[in-house]
N, C-alpha and C positions, 0 to 999 in steps of 0.2 A: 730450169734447174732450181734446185731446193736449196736452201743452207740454212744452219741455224748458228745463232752468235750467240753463245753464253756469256753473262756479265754484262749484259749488255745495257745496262743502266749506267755503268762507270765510264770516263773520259774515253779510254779507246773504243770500252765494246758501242758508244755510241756512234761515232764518229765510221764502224768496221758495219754499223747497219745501213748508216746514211749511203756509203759508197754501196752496199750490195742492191741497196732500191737506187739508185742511181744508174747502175750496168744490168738494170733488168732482172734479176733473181728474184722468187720468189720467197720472201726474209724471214725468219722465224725468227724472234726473239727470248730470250732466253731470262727470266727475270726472278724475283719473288714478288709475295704480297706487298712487301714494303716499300720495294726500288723504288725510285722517282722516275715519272717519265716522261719530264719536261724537256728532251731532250729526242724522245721518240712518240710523237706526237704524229708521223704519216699514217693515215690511215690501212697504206698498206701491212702492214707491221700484225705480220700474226704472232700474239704474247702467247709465252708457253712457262709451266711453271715445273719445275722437277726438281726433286727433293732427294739431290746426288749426297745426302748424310745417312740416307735407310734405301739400303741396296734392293730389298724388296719391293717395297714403293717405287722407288724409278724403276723396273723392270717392269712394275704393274702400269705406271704410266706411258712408258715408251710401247708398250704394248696396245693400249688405247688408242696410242699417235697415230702406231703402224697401221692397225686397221683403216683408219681413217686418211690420209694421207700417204704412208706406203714408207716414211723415212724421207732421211734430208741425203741429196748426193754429196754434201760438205758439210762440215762441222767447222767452225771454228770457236777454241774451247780457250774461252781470255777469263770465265772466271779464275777469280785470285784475288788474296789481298797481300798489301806491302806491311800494313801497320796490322798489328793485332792488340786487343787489352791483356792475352793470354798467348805466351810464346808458342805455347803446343795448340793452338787456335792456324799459324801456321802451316804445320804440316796434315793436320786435319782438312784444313778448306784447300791449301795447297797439294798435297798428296792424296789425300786417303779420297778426297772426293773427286780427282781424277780419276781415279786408278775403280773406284764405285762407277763412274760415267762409261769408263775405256769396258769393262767388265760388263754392264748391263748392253751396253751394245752388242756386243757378239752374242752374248746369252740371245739377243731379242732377234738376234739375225737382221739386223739394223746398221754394222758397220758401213757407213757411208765411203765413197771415193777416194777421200780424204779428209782426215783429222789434222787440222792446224794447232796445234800446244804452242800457246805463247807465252814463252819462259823465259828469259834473261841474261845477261851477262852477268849477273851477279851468282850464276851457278858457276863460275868458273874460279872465283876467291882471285885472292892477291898476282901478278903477273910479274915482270923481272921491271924492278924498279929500281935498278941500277942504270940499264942503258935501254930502257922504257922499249923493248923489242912487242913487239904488236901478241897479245893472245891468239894459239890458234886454234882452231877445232879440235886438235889433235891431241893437246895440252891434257896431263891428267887435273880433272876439275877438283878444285881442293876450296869449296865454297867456306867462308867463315861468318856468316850470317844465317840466322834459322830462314828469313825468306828465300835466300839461294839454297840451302841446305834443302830445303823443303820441295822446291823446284827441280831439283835435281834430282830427288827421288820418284819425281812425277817422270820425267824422261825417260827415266833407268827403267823404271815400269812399263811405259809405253815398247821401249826397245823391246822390254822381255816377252811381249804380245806377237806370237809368232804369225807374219804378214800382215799386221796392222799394218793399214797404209797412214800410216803419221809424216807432220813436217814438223818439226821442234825448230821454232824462229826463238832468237837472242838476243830483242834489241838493246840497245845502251839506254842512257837515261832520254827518257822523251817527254818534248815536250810541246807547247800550243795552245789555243785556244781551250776554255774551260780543264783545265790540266789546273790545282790546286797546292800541290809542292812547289813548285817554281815558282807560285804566282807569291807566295811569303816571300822572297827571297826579292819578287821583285817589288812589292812594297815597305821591304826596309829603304829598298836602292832608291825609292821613289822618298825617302826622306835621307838622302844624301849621307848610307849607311852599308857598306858591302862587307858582308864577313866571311871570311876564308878561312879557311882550315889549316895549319901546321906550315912549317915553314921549309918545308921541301918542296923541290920541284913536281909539280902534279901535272898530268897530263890530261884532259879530262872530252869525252866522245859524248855527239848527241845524237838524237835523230829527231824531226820534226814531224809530226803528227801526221800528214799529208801524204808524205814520204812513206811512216810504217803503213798507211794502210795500202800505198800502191804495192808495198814489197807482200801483204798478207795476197793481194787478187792474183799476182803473179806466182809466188806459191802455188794459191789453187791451181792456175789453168798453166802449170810446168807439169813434165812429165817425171818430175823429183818424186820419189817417197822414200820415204824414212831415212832421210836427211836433217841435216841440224844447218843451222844457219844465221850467222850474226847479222845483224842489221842496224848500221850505225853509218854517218856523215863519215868519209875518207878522210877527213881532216882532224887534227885531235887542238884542242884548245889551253891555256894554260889555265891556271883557275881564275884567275882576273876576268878569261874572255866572257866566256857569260854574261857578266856583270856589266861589264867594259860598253854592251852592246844595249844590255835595258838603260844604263845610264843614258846611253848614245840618245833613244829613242824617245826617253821621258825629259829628255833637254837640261839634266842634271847634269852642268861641265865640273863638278866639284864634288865628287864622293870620297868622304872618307872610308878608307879600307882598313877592316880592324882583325889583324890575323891569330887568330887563337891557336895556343899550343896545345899539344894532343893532348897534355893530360889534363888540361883544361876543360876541352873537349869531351871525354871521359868521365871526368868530376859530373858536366852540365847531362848530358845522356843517361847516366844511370840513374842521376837525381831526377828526375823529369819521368822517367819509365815506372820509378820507384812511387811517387807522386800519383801518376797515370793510374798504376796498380789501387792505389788507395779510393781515388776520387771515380774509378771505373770509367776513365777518357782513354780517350785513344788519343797519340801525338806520332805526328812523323819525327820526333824526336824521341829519338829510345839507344837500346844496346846497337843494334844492328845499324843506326846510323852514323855511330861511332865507326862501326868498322868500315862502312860506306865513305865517309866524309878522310878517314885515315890511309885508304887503296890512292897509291901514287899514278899509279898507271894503268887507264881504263880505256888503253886504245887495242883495235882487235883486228885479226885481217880477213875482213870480206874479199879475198881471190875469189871464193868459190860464191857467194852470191850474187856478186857479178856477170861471173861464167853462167854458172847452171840457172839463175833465175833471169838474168838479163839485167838487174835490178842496180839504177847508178841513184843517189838520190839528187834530186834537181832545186834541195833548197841547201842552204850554205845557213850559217847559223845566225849571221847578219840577217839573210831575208824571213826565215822562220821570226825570230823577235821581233821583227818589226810589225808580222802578220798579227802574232801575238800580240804584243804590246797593244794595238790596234782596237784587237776584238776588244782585249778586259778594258781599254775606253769605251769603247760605242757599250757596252756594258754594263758599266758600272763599276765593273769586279777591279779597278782600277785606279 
């Protein structure tokens, strides 16, 4: 069986190649000139390069493909970015170059088995942070970030694809080995430094790397399509815990916790994006982290990916940091 992993140069899409040469598939990866591919280095690993910005061009390419190979019986389609230098860079790379991939496939008579879209919880916006009741599938998704914003429209598209066999997965925030967000967060902790966000109670869901990629395989080989589907640890954390656990791990019994108020918060985001804008960086600090870091309650209810995928996850967020912490020593990144 075929599959091909788009993005597959970034933390998951690596990690979603390692596991399909691992269970035997035949792996196509999905990359540009530029990715790094320290990361996918197995020989078996057929690089494929398409150019989902010129709808013409990928039709011309996926056409090449066919001939030559026939098509993949699975997609999994994790290109995306979180950070952009240009807001409208999001729904471009996020939307418009879905909705160009979802499109040239049908045109190429190429739709595979299944199309995994790996979208977010962050398409769902703010949840009842009064009495922190769990998000459900059902909820009208009222995103306030262009990355959810932008992912959401990728969804809303794929739905509008009459019998695309799509699965739209939702995970929470994830993390693990070579994963770059979290790992700032854990080198302040590692000089005896945790900063928290606002001073309400926050609720806050992970999933652990290991975890998302068993719930992408089970996806595939479920008899689900065109379902949506969260995929987060059952247990929700305060915002301390995170923290509480790399301290645990990096042997720091004394972190100071330093909790910044929202418009503090806001003041530091916008100046940083504004900055960004000027010097042409990119930061995981911007607009959209603000409203990230300001969401009280990011807990969600997986009933139904339990049910219909089978899918429980078997790491608790104690054992993922510790795995973590681990790597980025033996590392370096550390």
């Amino acid at each position: 069986m075929k599959i091909l992993i788009t993005g597959a140069g970034g933390f998951i899409g690596g990690h979603i190649v390692e596991e399909a040469l691992r269970l035997g598939y035949d792996t196509y990866a999905g990359v540009r000139s530029s990715t790094s591919r320290e990361y996918l280095s197995d020989p078996r690993i057929h690089f494929v390069e398409l150019d989902f910005a010129n709808s013409e061009r990928l039709c011309n390419q996926l056409n090449r493909l066919k001939k030559e190979i026939g098509g993949w019986d699975y997609i999994v389609h994790n290109l995306g970015v979180t950070k952009c230098k240009n807001q409208q860079d999001f729904y471009t790379i996020n939307y418009e170059y879905t909705r160009n991939f979802a499109n040239a496939l049908v045109a190429c008579d190429m739709v595979p088995l299944k199309f995994i879209y790996m979208s977010s919880l962050s398409v769902c916006g703010k949840g009842d942070e009064k009495n922190h009741t769990p998000i459900k599938l059902t909820d009208t998704p009222h995103p306030d970030t262009n990355y959810g914003k932008s992912k959401l429209k990728a969804e809303e598209y794929l739905h509008s694809l009459p019998d695309f066999p799509y699965i739209i997965l939702r995970p929470t925030g994830v993390y693990g080995p070579r994963e770059k967000d979290y790992l700032l967060m854990m080198k302040t902790i590692k000089w005896c430094v945790d900063f928290r966000s606002g001073w309400s109670k926050q609720l806050i869901t992970f999933i652990y790397i290991k975890d998302l990629i068993r719930a992408i395989f089970l996806a595939i080989e479920s008899t689900s399509v065109r379902k949506k589907y969260f995929l987060s640890e059952e247990r929700a954390y305060s915002s301390s815990g995170f923290g509480d656990y790399v301290a645990q791990e990096l042997g720091r019994k004394f972190v100071i916790p330093i909790v910044l108020p929202m418009w503090m918060l806001w003041i530091i985001t916008h100046t940083v994006e504004y900055f960004n804008k000027l010097t042409g960086c990119t930061s995981a600090i911007n607009r959209d982290k603000y409203h990230i870091m300001s969401q009280r309650n990011w807990v969600c209810d997986t009933t139904s990916t339990r049910e219909e995928l089978g899918f429980i996850p078997q790491y608790s967020l104690e054992e993922g940091v510790r795995e973590t912490v681990a790597w980025y020593r033996a590392n370096k990144w550390l």
